[in-house]
N, CA, C and O of each residue as an XYZ file, in Angstrom:
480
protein
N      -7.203    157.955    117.408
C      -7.776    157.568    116.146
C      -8.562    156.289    116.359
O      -8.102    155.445    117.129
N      -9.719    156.081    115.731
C     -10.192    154.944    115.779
C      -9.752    153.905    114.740
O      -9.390    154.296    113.630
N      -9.770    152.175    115.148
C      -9.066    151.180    114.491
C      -9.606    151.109    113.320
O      -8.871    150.465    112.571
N     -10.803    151.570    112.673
C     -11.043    151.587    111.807
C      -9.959    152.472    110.502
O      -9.537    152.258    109.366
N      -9.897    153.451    111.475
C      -8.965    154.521    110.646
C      -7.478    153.874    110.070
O      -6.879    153.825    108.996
N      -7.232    153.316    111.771
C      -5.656    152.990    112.094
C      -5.501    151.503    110.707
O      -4.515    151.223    110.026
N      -6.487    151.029    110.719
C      -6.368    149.310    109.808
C      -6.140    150.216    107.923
O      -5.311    150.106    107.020
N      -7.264    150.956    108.116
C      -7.215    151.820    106.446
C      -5.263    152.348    106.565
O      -4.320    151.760    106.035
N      -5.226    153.413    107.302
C      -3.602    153.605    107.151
C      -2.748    152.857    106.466
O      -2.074    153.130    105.473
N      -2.875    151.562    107.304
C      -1.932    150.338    107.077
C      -2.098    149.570    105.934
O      -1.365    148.700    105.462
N      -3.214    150.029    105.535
C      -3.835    148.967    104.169
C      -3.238    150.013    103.080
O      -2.797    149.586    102.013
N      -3.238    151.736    103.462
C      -2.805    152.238    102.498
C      -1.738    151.824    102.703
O      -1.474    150.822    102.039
N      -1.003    152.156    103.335
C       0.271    152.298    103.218
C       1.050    150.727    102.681
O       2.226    150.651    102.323
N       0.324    149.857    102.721
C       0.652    148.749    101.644
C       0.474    148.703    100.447
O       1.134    147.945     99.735
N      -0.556    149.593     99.929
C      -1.207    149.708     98.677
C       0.203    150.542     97.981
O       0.754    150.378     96.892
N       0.518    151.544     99.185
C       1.824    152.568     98.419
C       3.222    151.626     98.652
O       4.314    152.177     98.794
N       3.129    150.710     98.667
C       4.074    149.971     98.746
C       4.649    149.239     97.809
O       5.789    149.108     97.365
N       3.084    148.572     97.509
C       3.325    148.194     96.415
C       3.498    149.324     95.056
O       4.576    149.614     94.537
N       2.497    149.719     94.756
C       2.423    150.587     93.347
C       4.077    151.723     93.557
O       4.738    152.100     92.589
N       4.313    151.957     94.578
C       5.126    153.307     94.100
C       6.760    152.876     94.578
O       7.832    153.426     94.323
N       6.442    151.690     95.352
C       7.869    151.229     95.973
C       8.264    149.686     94.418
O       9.268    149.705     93.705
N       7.582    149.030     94.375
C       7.297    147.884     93.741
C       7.350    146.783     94.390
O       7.663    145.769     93.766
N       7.109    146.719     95.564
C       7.253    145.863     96.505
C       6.072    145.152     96.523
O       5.233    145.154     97.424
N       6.045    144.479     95.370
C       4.848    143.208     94.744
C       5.088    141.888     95.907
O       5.804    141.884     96.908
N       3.991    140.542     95.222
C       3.661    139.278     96.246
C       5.575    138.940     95.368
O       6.489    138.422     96.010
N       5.707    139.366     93.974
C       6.638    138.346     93.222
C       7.801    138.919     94.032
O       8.628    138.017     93.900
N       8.333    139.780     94.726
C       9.097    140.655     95.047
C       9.696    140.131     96.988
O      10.770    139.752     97.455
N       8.189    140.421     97.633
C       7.942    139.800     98.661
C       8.579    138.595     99.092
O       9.301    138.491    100.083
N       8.082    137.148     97.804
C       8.443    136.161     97.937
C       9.947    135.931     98.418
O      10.090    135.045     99.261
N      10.445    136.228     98.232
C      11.933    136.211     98.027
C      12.385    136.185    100.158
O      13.476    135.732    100.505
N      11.923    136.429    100.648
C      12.348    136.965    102.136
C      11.463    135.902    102.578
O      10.239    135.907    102.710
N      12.653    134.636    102.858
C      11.958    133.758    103.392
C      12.588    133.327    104.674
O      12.391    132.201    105.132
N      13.204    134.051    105.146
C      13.840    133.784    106.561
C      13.352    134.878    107.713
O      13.822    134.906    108.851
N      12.483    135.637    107.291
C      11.426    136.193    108.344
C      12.136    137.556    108.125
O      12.304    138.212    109.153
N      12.623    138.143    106.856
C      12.984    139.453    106.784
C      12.076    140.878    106.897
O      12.324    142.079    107.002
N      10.803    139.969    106.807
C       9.551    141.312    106.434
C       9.186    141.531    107.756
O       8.840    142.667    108.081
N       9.207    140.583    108.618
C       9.380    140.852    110.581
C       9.961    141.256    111.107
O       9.589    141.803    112.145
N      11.386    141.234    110.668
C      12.209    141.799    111.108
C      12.313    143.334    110.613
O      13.379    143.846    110.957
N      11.638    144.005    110.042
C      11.716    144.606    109.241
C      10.250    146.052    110.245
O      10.229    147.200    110.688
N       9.400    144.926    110.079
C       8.354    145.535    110.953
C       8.742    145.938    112.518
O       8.455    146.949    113.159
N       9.401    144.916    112.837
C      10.108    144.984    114.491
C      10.930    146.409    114.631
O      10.858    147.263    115.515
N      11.446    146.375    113.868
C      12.519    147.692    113.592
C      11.789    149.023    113.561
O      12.110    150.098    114.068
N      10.705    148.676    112.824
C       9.713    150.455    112.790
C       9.055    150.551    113.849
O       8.890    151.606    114.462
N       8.549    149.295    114.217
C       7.777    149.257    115.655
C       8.667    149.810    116.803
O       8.270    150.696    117.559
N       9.821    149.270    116.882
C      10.859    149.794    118.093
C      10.897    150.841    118.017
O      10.251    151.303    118.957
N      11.492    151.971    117.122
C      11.396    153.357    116.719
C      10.291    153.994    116.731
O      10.411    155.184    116.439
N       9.130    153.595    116.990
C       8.158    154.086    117.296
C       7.383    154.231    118.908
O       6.460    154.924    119.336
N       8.297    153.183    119.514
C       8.227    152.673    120.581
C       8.743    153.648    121.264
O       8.147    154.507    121.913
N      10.249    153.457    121.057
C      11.313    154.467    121.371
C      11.980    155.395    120.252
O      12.855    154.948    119.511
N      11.389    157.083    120.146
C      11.731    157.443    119.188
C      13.697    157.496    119.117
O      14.448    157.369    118.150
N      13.948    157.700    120.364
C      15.469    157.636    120.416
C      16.406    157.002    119.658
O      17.556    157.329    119.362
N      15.595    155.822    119.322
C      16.514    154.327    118.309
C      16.366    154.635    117.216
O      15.607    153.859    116.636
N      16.845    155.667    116.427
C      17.245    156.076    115.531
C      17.721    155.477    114.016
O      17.378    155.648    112.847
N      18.702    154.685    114.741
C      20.459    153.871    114.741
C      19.723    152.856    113.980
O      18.626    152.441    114.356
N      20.451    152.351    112.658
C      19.718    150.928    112.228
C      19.975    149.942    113.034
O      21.046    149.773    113.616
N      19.001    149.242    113.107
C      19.255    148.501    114.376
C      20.201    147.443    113.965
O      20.457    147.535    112.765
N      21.008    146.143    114.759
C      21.883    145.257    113.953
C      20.802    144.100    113.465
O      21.326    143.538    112.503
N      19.781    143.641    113.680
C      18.949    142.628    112.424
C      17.866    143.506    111.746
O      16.723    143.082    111.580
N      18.298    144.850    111.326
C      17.289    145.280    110.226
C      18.680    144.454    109.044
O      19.897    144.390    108.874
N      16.893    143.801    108.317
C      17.545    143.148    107.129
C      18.171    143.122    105.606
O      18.624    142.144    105.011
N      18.033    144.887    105.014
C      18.413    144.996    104.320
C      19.870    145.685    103.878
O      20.920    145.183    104.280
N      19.866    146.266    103.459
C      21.298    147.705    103.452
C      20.375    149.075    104.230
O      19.191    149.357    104.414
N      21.682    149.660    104.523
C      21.373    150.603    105.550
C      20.486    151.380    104.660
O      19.307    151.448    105.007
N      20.838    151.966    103.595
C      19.664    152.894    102.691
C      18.678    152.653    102.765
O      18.067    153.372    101.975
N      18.034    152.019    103.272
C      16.650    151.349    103.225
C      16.167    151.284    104.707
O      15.050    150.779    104.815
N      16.602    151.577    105.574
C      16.453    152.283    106.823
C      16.348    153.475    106.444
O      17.242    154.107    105.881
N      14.851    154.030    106.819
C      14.302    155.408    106.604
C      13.063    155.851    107.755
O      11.917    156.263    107.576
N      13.691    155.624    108.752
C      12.565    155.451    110.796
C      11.892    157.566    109.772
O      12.576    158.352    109.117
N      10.484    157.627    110.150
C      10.166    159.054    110.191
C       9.410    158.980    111.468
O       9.832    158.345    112.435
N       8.289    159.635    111.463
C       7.110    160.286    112.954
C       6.913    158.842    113.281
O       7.358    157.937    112.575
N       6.141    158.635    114.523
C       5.821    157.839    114.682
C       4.441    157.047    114.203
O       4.455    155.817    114.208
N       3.430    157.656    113.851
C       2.253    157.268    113.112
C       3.143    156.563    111.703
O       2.944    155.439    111.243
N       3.963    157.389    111.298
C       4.402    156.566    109.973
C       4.852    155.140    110.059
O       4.689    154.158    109.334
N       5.529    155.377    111.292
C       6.663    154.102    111.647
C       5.648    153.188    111.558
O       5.840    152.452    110.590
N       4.394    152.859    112.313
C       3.421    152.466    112.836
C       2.678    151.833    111.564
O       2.408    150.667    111.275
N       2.452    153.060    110.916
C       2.029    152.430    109.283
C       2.605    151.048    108.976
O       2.093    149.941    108.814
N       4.035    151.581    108.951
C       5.473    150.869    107.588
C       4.915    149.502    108.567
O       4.193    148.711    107.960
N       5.174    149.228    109.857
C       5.392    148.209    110.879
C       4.216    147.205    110.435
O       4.256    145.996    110.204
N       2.976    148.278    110.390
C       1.602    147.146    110.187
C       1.906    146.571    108.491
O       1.975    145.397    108.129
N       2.062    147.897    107.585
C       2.192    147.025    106.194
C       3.328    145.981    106.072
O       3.281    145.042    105.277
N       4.154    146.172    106.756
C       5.275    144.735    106.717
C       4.644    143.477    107.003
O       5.105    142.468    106.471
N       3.412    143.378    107.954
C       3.296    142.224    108.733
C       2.363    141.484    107.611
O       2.324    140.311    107.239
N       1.490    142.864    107.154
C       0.529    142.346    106.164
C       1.379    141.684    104.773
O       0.939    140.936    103.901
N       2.670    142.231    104.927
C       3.252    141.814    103.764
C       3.384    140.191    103.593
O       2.954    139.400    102.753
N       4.230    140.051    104.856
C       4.339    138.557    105.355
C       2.874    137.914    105.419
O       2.674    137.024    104.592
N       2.264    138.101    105.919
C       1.073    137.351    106.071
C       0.521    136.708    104.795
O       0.092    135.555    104.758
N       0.573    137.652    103.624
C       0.080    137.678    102.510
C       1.321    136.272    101.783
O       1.087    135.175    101.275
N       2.309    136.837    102.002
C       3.895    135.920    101.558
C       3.726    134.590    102.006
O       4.055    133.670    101.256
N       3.109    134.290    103.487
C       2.860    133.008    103.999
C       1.849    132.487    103.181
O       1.997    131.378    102.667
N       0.607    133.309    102.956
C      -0.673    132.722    102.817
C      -0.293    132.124    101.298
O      -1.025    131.232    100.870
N       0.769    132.558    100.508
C       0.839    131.967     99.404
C       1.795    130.548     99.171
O       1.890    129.740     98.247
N       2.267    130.653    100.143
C       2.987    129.506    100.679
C       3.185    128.209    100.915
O       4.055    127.347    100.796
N       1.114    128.486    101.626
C       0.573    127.652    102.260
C       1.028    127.412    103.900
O       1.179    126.372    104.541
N       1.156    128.676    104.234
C       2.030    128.986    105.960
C       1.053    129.315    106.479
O       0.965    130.519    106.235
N       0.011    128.939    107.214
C      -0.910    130.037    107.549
C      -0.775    129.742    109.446
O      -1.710    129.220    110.053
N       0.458    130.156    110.117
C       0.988    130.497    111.237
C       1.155    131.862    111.429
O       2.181    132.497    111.184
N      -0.198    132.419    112.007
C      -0.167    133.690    112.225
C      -0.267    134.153    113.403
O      -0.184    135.377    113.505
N      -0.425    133.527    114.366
C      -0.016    133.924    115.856
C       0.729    135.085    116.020
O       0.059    136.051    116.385
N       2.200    135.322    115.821
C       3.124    135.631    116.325
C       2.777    137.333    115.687
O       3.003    138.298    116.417
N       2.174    137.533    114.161
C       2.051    138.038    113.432
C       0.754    138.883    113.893
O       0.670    140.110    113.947
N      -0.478    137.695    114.293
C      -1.817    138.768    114.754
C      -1.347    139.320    116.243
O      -1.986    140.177    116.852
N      -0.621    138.949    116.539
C       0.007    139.835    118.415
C       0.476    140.738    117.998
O       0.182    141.776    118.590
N       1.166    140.827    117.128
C       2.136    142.582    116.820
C       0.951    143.371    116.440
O       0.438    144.402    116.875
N       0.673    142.507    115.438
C      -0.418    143.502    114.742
C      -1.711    144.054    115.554
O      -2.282    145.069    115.157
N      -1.980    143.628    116.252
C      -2.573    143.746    117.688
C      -1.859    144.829    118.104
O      -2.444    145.894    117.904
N      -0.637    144.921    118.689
C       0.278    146.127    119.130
C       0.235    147.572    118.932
O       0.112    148.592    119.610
N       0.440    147.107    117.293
C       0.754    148.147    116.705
C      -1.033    148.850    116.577
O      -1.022    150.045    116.871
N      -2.181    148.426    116.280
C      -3.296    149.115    116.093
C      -3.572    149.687    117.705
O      -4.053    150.794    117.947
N      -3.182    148.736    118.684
C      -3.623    149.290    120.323
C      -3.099    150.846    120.018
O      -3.839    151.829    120.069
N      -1.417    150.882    119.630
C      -0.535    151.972    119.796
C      -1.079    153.276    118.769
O      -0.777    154.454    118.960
N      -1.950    152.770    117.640
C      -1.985    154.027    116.442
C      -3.314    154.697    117.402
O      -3.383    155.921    117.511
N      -4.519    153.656    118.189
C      -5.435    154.287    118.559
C      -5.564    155.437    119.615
O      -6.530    156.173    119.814
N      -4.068    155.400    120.386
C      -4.028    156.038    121.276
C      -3.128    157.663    120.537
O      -2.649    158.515    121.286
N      -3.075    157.781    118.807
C      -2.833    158.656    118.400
C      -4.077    159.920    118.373
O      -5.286    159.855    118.152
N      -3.442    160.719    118.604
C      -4.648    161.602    118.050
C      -4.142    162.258    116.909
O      -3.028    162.757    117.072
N      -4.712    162.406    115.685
C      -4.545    162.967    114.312
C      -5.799    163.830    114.063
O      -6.978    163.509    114.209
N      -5.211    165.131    113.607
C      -5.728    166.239    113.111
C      -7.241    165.781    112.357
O      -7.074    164.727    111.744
N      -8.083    166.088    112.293
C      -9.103    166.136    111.497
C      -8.956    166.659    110.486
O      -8.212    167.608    110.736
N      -9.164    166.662    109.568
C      -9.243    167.189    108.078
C     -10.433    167.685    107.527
O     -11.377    166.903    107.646
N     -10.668    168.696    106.987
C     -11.916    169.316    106.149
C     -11.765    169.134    105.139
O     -12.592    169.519    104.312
């Protein structure tokens, strides 16, 4: 897939994050000990290695909320987390994004080397 494609994914899949999950900036705010990274790390690994199944021990919420699917998805969830944080910092006044543009880096290297069906 090209990064163009792979960045839209991730932008949707934040957009469905918000509207259908409710996972708003007011919502977001709240995870201020780096839960939305940890969070991304977790889909990224499972995507990495589909084998890791298993919630991992620092995914940060309750287990129900561990929901690993294909790996393009994982890949999605991983990039909209980071964007989540990023967005969470930028309101902050955090704007330490290093650690944040390297994954995210990762994760688009990893979606491009997907190939996805074409659609008519």
């Amino acid at each position: 897939m090209k990064r163009a494609e792979a960045v839209k994914r991730i932008q949707d899949e934040r957009e469905r994050q918000v509207i259908e999950e409710g996972y708003d900036d007011s919502h977001d705010n709240q995870y201020k000990r780096g839960e939305l990274v940890l969070a991304s790390k977790a889909y990224f690994e499972v995507s990495v290695d589909p084998s890791k199944t298993e919630r991992p021990p620092y995914w940060p919420w309750d287990r129900i909320y561990w929901k690993p699917k294909d790996k393009l998805r994982n890949l999605e969830r991983s990039g909209a987390l980071l964007l989540a944080e990023k967005a969470r910092r930028t309101r902050f006044q955090d704007f330490e994004f290093t650690e944040i543009n390297r994954q995210m880096e990762l994760i688009l290297n990893m979606m491009e080397n997907i190939d996805v069906p074409k659609t008519v």
